[in-house]
C-alpha positions as CSV (number, residue, x, y, z in Angstrom):
1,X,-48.4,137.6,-37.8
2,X,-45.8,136.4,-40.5
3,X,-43.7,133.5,-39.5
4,X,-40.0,133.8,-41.0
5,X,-39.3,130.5,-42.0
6,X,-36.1,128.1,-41.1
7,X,-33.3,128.2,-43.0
8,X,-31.3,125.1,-43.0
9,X,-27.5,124.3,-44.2
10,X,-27.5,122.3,-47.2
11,X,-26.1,119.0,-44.8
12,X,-29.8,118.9,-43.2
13,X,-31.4,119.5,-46.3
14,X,-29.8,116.4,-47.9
15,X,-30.1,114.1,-45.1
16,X,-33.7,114.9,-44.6
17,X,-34.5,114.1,-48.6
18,X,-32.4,110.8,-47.9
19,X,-34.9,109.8,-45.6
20,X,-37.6,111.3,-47.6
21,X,-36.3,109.0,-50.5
22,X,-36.3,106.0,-48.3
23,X,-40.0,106.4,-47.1
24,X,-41.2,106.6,-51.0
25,X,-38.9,103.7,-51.8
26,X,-40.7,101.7,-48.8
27,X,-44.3,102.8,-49.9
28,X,-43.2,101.2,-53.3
29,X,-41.8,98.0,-51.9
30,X,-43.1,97.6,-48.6
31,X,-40.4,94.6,-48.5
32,X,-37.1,96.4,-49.4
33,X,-34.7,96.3,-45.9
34,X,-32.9,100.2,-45.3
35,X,-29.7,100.4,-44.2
36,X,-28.2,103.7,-44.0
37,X,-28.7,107.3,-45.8
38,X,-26.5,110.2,-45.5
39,X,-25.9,113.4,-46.6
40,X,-22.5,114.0,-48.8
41,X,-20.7,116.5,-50.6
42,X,-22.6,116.4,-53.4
43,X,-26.3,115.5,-52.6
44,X,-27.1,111.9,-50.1
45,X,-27.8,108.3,-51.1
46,X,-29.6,105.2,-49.6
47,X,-28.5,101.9,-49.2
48,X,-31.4,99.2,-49.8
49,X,-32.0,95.4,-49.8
50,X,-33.9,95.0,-52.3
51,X,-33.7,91.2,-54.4
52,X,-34.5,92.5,-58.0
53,X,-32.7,95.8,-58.7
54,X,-33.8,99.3,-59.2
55,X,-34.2,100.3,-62.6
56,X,-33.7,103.8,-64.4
57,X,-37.3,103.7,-64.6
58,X,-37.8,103.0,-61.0
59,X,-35.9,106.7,-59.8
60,X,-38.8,108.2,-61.8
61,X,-41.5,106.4,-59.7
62,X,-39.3,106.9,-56.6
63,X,-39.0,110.8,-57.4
64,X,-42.9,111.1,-57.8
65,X,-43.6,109.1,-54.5
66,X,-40.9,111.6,-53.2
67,X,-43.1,114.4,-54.4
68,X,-46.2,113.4,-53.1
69,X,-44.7,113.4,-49.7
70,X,-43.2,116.7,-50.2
71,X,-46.3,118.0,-51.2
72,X,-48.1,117.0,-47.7
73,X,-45.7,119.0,-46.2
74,X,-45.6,116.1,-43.6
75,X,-44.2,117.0,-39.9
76,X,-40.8,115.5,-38.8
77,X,-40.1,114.8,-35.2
78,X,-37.4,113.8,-33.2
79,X,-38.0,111.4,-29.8
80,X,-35.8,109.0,-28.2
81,X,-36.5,105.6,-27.4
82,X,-34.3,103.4,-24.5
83,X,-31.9,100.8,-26.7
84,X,-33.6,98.1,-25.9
85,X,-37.3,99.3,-26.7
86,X,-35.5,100.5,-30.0
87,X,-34.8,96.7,-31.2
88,X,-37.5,95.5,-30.4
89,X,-39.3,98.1,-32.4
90,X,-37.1,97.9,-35.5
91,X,-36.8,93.7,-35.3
92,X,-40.9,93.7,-35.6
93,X,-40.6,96.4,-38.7
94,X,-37.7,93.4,-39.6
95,X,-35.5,96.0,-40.2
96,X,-32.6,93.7,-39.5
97,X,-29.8,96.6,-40.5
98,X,-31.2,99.3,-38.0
99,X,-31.2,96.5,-35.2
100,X,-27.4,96.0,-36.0
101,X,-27.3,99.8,-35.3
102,X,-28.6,100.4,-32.3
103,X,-27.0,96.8,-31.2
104,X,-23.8,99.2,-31.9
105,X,-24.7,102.3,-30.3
106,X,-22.8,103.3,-27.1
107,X,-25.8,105.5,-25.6
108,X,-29.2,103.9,-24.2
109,X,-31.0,106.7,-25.6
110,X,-32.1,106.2,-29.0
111,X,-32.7,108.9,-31.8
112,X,-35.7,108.6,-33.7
113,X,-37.3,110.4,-36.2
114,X,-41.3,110.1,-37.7
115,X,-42.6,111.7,-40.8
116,X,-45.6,112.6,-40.8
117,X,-48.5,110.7,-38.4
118,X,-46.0,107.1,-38.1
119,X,-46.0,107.5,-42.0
120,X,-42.4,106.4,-41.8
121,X,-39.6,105.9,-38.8
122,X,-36.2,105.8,-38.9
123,X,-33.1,105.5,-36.8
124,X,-31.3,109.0,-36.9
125,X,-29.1,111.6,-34.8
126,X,-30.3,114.0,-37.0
127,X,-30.7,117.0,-38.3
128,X,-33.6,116.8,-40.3
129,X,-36.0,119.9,-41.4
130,X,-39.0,120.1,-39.6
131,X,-41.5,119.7,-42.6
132,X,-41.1,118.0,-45.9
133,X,-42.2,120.6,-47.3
134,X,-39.2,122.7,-46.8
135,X,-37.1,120.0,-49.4
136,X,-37.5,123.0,-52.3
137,X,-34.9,120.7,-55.8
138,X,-33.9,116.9,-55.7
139,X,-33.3,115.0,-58.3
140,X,-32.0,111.0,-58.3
141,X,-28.9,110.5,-60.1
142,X,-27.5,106.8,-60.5
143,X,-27.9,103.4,-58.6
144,X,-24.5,101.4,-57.8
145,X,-23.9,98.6,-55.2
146,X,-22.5,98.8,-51.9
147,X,-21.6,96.1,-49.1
148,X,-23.2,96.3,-45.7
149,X,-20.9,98.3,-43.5
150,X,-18.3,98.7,-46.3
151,X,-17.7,95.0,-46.0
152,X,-17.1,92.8,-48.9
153,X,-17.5,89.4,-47.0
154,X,-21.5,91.0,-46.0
155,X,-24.8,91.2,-47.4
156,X,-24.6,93.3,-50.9
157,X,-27.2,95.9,-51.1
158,X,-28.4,98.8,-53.7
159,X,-27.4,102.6,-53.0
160,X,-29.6,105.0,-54.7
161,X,-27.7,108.3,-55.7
162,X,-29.2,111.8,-55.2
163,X,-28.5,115.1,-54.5
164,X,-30.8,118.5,-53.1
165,X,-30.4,122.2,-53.3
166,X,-32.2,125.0,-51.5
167,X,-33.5,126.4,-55.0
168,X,-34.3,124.9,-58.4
169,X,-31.7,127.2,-60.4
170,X,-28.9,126.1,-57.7
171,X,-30.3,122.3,-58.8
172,X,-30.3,123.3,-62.1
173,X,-26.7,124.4,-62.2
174,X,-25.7,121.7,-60.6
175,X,-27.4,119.1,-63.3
176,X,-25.5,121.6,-65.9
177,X,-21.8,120.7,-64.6
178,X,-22.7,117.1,-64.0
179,X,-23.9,117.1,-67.4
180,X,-20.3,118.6,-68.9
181,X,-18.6,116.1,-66.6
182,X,-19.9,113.1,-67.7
183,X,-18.7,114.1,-71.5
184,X,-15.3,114.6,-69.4
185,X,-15.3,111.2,-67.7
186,X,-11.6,110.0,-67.7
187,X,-12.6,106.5,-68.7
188,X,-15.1,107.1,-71.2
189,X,-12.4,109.5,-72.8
190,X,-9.7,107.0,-72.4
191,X,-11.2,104.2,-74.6
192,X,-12.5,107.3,-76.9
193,X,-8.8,108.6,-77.3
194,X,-7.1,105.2,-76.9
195,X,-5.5,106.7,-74.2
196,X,-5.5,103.2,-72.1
197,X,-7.3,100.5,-70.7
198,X,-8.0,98.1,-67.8
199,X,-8.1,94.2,-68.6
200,X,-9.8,93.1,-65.4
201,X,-11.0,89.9,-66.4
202,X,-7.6,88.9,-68.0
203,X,-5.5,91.0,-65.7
204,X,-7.0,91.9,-62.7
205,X,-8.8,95.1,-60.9
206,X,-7.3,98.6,-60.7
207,X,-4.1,97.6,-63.0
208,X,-3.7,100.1,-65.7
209,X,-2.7,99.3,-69.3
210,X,-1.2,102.2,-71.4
211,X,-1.7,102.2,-74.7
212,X,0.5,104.6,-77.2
213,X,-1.0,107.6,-76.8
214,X,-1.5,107.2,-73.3
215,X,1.9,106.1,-72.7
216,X,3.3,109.3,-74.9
217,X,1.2,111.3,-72.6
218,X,2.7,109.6,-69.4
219,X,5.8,109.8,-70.9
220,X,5.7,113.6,-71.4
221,X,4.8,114.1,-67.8
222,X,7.2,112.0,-66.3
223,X,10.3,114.0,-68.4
224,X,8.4,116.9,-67.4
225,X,9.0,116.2,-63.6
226,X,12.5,114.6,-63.9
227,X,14.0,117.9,-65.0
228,X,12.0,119.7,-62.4
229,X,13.8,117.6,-59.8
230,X,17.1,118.3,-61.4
231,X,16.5,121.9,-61.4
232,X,15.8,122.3,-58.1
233,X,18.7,119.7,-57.0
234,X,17.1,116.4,-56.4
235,X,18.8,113.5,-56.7
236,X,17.7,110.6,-58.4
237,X,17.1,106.9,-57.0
238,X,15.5,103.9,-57.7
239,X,14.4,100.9,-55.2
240,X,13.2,97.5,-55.5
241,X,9.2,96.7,-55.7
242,X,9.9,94.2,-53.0
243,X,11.2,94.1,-49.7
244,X,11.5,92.1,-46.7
245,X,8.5,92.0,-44.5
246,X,11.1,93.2,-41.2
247,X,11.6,96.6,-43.1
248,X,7.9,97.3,-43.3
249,X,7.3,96.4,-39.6
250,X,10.4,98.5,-38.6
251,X,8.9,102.1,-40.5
252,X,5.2,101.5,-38.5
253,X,3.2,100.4,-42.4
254,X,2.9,96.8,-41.3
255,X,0.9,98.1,-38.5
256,X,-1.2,100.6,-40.5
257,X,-1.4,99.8,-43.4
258,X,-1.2,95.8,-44.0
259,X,-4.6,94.6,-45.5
260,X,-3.8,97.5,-48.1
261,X,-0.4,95.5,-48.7
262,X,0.3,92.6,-50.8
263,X,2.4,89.7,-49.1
264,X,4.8,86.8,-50.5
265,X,7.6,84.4,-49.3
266,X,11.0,84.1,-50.3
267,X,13.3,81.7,-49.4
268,X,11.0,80.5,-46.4
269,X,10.5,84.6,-45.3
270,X,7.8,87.1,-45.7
271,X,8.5,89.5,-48.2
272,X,5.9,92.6,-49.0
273,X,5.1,94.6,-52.6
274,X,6.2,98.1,-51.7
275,X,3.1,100.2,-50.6
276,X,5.8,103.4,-50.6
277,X,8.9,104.5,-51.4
278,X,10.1,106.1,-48.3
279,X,11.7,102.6,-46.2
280,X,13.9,102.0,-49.7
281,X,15.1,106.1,-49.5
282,X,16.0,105.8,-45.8
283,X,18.4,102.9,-46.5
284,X,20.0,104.4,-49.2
285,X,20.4,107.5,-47.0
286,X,22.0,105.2,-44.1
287,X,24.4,103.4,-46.5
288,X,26.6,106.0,-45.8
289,X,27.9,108.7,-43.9
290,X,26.6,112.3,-44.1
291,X,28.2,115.8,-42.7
292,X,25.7,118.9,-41.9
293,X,27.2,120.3,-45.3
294,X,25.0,118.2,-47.3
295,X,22.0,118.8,-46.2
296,X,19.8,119.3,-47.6
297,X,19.8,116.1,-49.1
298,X,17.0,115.3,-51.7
299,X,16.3,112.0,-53.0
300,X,13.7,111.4,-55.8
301,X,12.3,108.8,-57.4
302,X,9.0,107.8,-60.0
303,X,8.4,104.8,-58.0
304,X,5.5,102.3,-58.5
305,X,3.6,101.2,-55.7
306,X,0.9,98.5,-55.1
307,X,-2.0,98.7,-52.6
308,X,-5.0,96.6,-52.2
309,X,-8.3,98.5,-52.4
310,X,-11.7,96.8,-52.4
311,X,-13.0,95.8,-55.9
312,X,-16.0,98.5,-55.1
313,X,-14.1,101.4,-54.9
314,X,-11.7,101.4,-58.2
315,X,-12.4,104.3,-60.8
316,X,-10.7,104.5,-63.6
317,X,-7.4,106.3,-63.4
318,X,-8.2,108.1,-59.6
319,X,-8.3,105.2,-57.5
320,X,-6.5,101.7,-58.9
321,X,-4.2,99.0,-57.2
322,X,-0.6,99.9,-59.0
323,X,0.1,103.2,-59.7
324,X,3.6,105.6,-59.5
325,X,4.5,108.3,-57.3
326,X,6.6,111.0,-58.4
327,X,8.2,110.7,-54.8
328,X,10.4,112.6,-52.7
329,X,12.1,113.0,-49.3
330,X,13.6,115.8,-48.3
331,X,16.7,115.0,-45.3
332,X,17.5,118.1,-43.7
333,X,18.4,120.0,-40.2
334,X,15.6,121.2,-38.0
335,X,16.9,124.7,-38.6
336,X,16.1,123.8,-43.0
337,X,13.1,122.3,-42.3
338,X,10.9,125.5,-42.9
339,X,12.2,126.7,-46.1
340,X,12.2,123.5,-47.5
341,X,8.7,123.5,-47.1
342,X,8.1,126.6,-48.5
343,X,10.4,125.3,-51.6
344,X,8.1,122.9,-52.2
345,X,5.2,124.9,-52.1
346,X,6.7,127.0,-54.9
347,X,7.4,123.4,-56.7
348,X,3.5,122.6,-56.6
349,X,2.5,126.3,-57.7
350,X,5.1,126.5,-60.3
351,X,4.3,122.8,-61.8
352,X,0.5,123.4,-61.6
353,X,0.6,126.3,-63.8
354,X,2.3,125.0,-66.3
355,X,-0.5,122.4,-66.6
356,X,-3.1,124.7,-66.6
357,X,-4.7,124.8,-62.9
358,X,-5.0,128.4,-61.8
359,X,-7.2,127.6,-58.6
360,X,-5.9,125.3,-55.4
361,X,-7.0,124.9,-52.3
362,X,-4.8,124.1,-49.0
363,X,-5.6,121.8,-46.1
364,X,-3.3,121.2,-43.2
365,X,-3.9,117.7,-41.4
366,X,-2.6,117.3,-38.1
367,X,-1.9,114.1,-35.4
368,X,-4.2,111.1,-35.6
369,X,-5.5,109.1,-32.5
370,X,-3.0,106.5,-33.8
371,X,0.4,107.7,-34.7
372,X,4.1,107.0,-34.8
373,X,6.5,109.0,-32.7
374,X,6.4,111.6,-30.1
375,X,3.9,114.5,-29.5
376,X,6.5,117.4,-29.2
377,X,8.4,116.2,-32.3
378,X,4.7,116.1,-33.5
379,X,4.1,119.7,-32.5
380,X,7.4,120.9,-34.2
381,X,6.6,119.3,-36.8
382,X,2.9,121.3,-37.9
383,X,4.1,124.2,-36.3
384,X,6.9,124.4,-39.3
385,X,4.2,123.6,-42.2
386,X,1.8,125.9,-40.7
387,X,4.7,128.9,-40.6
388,X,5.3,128.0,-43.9
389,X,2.0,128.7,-45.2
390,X,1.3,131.9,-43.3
391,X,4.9,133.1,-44.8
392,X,3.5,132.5,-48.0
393,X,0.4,133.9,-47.5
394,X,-2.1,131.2,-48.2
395,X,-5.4,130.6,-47.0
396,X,-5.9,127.1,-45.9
397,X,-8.7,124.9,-43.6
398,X,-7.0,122.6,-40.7
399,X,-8.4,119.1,-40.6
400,X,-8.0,118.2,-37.2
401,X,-6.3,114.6,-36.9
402,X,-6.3,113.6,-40.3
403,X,-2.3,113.8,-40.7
404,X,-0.6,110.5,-42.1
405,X,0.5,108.4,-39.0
406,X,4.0,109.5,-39.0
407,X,3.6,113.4,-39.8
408,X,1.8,116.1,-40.3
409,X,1.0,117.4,-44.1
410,X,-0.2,119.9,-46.1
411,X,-2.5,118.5,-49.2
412,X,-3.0,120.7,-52.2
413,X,-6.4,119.8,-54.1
414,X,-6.9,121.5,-57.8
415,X,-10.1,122.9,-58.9
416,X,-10.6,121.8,-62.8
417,X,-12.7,123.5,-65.2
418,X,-15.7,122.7,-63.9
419,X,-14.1,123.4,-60.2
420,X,-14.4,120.8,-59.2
421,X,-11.4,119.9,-56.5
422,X,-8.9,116.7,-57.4
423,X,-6.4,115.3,-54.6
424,X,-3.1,116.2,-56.3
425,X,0.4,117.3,-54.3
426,X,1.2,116.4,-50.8
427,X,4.2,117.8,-48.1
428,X,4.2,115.4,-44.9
429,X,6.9,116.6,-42.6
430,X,8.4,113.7,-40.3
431,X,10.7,113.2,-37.1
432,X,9.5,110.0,-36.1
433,X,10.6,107.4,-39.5
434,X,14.2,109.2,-39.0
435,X,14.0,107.6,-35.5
436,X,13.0,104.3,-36.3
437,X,15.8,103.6,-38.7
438,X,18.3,105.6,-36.8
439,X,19.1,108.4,-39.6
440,X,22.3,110.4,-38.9
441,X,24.1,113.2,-40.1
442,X,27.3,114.9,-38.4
443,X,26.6,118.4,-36.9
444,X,29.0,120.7,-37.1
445,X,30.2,120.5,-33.6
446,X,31.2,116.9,-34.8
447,X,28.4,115.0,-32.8
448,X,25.9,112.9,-34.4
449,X,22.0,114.3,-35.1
450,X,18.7,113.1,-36.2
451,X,17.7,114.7,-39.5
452,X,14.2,115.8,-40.4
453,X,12.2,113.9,-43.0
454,X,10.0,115.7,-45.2
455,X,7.7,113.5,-47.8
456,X,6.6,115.4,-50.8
457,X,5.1,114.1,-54.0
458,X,4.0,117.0,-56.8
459,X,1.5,114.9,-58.8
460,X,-0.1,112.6,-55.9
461,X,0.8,109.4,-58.5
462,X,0.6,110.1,-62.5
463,X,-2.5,107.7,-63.1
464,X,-4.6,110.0,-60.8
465,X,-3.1,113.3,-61.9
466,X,-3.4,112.1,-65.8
467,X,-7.1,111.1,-65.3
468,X,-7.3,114.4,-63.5
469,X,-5.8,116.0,-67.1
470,X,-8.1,114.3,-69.2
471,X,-11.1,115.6,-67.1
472,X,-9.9,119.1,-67.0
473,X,-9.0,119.6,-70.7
474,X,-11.7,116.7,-71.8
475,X,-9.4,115.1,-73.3
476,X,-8.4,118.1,-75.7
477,X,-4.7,118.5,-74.5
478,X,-2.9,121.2,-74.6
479,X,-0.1,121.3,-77.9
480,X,3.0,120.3,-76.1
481,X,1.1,117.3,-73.7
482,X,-0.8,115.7,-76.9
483,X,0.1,112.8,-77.9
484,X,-0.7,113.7,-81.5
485,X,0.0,117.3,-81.8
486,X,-0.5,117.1,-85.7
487,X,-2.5,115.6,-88.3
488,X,-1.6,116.4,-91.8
489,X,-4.4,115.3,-94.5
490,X,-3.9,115.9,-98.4
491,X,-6.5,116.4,-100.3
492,X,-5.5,114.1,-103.0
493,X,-2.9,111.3,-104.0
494,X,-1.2,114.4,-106.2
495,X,-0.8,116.1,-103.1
496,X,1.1,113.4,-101.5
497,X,5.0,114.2,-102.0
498,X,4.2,117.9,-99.9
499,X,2.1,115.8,-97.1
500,X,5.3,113.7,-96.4
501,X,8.0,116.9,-96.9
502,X,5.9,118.7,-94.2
503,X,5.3,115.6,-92.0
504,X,9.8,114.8,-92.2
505,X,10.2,119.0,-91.8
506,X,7.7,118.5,-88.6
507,X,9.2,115.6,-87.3
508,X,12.8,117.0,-87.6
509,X,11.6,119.7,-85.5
510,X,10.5,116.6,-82.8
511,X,6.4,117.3,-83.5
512,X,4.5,114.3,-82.9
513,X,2.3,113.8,-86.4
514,X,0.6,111.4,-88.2
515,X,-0.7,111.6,-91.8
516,X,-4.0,110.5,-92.9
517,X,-4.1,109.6,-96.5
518,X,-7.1,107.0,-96.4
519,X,-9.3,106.4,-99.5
520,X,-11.7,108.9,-97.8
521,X,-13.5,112.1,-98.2
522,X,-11.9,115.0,-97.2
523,X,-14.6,116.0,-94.5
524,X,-14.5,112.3,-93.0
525,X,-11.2,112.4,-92.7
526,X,-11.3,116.1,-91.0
527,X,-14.3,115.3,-88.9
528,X,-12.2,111.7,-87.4
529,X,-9.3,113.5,-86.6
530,X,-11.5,116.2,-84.9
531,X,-12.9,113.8,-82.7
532,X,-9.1,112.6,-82.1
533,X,-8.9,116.2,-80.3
534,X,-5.7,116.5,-82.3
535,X,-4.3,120.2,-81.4
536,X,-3.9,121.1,-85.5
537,X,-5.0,119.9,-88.7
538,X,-3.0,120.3,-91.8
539,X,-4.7,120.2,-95.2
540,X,-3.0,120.4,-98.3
541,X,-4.1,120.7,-101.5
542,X,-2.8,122.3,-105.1
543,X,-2.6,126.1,-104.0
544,X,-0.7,124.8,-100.4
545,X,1.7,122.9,-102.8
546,X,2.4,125.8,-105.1
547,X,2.9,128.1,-102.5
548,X,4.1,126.2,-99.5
549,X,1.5,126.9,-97.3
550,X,-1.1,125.0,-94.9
551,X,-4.7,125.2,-94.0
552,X,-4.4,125.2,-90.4
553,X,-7.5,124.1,-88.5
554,X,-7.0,124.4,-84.6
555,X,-9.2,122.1,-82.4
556,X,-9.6,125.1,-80.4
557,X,-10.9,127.1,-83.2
558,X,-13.8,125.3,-83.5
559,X,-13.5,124.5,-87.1
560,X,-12.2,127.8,-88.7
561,X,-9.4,127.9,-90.8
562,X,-6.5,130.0,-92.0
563,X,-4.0,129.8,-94.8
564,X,-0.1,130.5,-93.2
565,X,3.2,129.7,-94.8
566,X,4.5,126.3,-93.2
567,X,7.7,128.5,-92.0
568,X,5.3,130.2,-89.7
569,X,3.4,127.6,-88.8
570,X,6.3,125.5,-87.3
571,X,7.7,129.0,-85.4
572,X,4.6,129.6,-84.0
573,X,3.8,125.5,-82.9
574,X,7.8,125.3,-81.5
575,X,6.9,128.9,-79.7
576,X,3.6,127.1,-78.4
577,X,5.0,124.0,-76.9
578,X,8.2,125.8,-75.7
579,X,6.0,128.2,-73.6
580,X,3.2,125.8,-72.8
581,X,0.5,127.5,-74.1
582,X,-3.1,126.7,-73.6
């Protein structure tokens, strides 16, 4: 008889070749301490204690050790053991970390699982795949360090990267996009492109520095959003970086969020580096009086914000310790608060596609265990952003108590070129920060009411949405977001006086261009400014003199090149940027 085998999700898959990883790793260096190994979105890892550190050559010995073990198609079981039996057994393997675990564990039955005939044990809930044969494409990616239980102040350890697919051409794939993604990394790209940079030594962690281009780039985006707001009737405001410590306990972040939040003392009182903008919006909304006629009532503002993260988990331009939010709060009647949801759900779709991201998917978050406020307004509250998605017809996954702990939200995540997804826009819809600082507006029956806060914020913060950018397009910007949109490149000093009429005519038609008029050969210079990613090259020579024409080379193009009168050529570039062509 033929047995059909199991088919497992690609969570149990990963998690068992985590553990699989972990018992080669241990048959290398029967001293190395594991910690913990799960599955993630992308593959699994392993933390290890291990004195010297793994080297690139050391994932190849690991991966073979893996194989051999796959190869023996070894069984793995599940059994429980009481807690206490469990310590003792993991203290004489002087597996200190798993002790720690169990010491933790609520239940007094244990979860173990053996590979193979007591080949290798480890403390696990599971799932795993019943034979190590059935782990089909792995490879190991990277090693980076790690604190034990996320904790700075604990023992550092080693995580080994790695990820597992049911097939080798699903592996293979994969390997293909991680590939293309590491020629889009952000921060390789922004030192390539001069984009910016981060003086961490000199500085400090997770503080960005832009450098011209970068800030041109920052620039464009943040006119971009301004005279979105004004559009669509925001009004603009600007609040202080710091504020009393009182204002921050009053609106619940003290609370929540205070080892994120930097602290300093003024005049003998605690003062706090603003974390958000909201606090500073609600006092300018309560400085004076406001009639059910106004509402809605918008407030914007690009405000930066500071927020202590742990030195392990900065990247680049995605996660860093001073950033700016292209903020918002919505004050509005309960009877507004629906379409002003969906208005901003137009904003985000509207402002995406003008950058370029076709693709986005929607997750509604809902009440925490810990949260600000009370549960009916809470219920009021995701009841109106869930209408307003169903209105609008979107498909969209609930993550069950993941909301912010004043409000509900909806979070909008792009898919790039290489789809992968990037945090980006968020709506949070509030009744309990309204509360706290007593917001009023006069109905029209002349009593007072509470408004309705709604938190929005298109980009997320413009350091992660530019890195985002620069992943997306590699670094090859569209026309009307480069920083350089044109190069212009004579091909000899005689050729000079047309290179600087076209570069004035460009720049009178607001075109950012350089000209590059170096002692070099005509192919260096085209090849550097190639590898600038600059949108168009312009090379000029005796016949584009005589006639008043350009060879036009397009980074896009790939090299080719065409011969148009300069008239054309500035139509069709103004027609480019005005329409935001890709």
């Amino acid at each position: 008889m033929t047995m059909t085998p199991l088919i497992f999700d690609l969570q149990t898959i990963r998690h068992s070749c985590s553990h699989i990883m972990a018992q080669a790793v241990k048959e290398l260096w029967p001293d190395v301490k594991v910690a913990i190994g799960p599955a993630i979105d992308d593959g699994f890892y392993y933390d290890f204690d291990k004195k010297e550190p793994f080297l690139d050559e050391d994932l190849k010995l690991i991966e073979k050790a893996m194989q051999k073990i796959i190869n023996k198609n070894l069984p793995i079981v599940q059994s429980f053991m009481k807690k206490a039996e469990a310590i003792k057994f993991f203290n004489a393997q002087g597996e200190k970390y798993k002790v720690e675990l169990v010491e933790n564990l609520e239940d007094e039955n244990v979860s173990i699982y053996t590979t193979g005939d007591n080949a290798f044990v480890d403390l696990c809930k599971g799932p795993h795949v019943s034979y190590t044969g059935e782990i089909k494409a792995f490879k190991l990616l990277s090693v980076a360090g790690a604190y034990w239980r996320g904790d700075e102040k604990r023992e550092s350890l080693q995580r080994i990267y790695g990820t597992c697919f049911a097939t080798k051409e699903e592996l293979q794939k994969y390997l293909t996009v991680l590939e293309e993604a590491k020629k889009r990394d952000h921060r390789v790209l922004g030192k390539q492109l001069d984009l910016f940079n981060f003086y961490h030594e000199t500085a400090g962690g997770g503080l960005v520095f832009y450098h011209t281009n970068g800030a041109i780039v920052r620039k464009i985006i943040e006119d971009y959003i301004y005279a979105q707001n004004i559009r669509r009737g925001y009004q603009p405001v600007i609040t202080p970086h710091v504020l009393k410590g009182k204002l921050w306990q009053q609106s619940g972040h003290m609370g929540y969020y205070r080892d994120n939040m930097y602290f300093l003392e003024i005049d003998n009182e605690e003062f706090a580096v603003k974390p958000m903008n909201c606090p500073g919006h609600m006092l300018i909304y309560n400085s004076s009086m406001h009639s059910y006629r106004e509402m809605p009532l918008r407030m914007a503002e690009l405000g930066t914000v500071y927020r202590y993260e742990k030195a392990g988990v900065l990247h680049g331009l995605l996660r860093v310790r001073g950033f700016t939010q292209d903020d918002a709060h919505i004050f509005c009647r309960e009877d507004q608060v629906k379409e002003e949801i969906k208005g901003v759900i137009d904003y985000v779709f509207d402002v995406m596609k003008d950058f370029g991201f076709k693709n986005i998917d929607i997750e509604l978050s809902t009440r925490p265990e810990k949260f600000i406020g009370k549960v009916d307004n809470w219920d009021l509250a995701t009841q109106a952003l869930q209408e307003a998605l169903k209105e609008k017809n979107l498909v969209y996954t609930v993550h069950e108590g993941e909301g912010a702990f004043y409000g509900p939200k909806i979070d909008f995540k792009l898919r790039d070129a290489l789809n992968r997804l990037w945090q980006c826009s968020t709506i949070q819809c509030d009744f309990a920060l309204p509360e706290r600082f007593d917001l009023k507006y006069i109905a029209e029956d002349g009593t007072a009411k509470r408004p309705i806060m709604i938190h929005r914020a298109i980009f997320g913060s413009i350091e992660r949405f530019f890195g985002t950018l620069i992943e997306h397009y590699g670094g090859a910007f569209p026309s009307w977001l480069a920083p350089v949109q044109v190069a212009i490149i004579p091909i000899k000093d005689t050729h000079y006086n047309y290179a600087i009429k076209i570069k004035q005519d460009l720049q009178n038609n607001n075109v950012r261009v350089i000209m590059d008029d170096r002692n070099e050969s005509l192919n260096k210079r085209i090849r550097e400014n190639t590898v600038k990613k600059i949108p168009y090259i312009l090379v000029v020579g005796d016949k584009e003199a005589q006639e008043q024409t350009v060879a036009v080379r397009k980074y896009s193009a790939q090299g080719e090149q065409k011969i148009i009168s300069f008239e054309q050529f500035i139509q069709d570039l103004d027609q480019e940027i005005k329409n935001k062509q890709f």
